[in-house]
N, C-alpha and C positions, 0 to 999 in steps of 0.2 A: 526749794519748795515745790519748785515742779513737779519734781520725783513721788516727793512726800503725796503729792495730790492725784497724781497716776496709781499709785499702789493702794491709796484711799486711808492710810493712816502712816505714823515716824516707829509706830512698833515694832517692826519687823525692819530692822535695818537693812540686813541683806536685800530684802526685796529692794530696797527704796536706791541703797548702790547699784543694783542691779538694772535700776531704772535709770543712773542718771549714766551708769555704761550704754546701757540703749540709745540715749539721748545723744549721744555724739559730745560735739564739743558745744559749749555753753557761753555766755558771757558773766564772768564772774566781775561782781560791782566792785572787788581790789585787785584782781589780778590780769583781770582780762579775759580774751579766749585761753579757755581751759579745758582740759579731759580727762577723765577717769578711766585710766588705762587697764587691763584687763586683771593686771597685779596688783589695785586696788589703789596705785602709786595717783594722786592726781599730777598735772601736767600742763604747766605754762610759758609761757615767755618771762624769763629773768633780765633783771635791768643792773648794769654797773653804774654806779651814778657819783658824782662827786661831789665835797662839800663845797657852795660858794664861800667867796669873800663876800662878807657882812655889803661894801656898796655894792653889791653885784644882785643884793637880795631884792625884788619890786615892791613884796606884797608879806605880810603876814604868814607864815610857815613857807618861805619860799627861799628851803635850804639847800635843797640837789640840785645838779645838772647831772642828767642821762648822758652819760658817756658813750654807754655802747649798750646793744638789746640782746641777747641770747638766745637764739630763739629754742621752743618748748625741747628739741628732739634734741639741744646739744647742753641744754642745762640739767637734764635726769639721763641717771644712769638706763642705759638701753633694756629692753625687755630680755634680750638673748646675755646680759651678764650680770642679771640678777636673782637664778639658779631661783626663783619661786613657782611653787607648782601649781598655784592659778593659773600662772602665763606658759601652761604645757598641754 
């Protein structure tokens, strides 16, 4: 919405991506820090997570445990092996 509010309107998408590339990286309210990389690919931290055993659960929808984090640069494919001619 930031973007949206820099560019001054959502019509013109390009511009509004083009803003949230400016922007760096962001705090996304599901994913985390996140970016939108120059190939339009956004870009986060990925989570392996497993399912609990039913007594293992505390609370209402508390069905994962995070095994392990990904972090953003090994969970998407690299810029240099996704042959797009944005990212050239």
């Amino acid at each position: 919405m930031r973007a949206v509010e820099k560019v001054g309107s959502a019509k013109d998408g390009a511009a509004v991506i083009e803003a949230m590339r400016d922007a760096g990286a962001f705090d996304d309210p599901l994913f985390g820090k996140t970016i939108v990389r120059v190939d339009g690919r956004v870009a986060h931290d990925m989570y392996l997570v497993e399912v609990k055993e039913p007594e293992q659960s505390k609370k209402p929808f508390d069905y994962y445990k995070v095994v392990a984090t990904i972090p953003a640069d090994r969970a998407f494919r690299p810029l240099a092996d996704g042959n797009c001619s944005l990212a050239q």
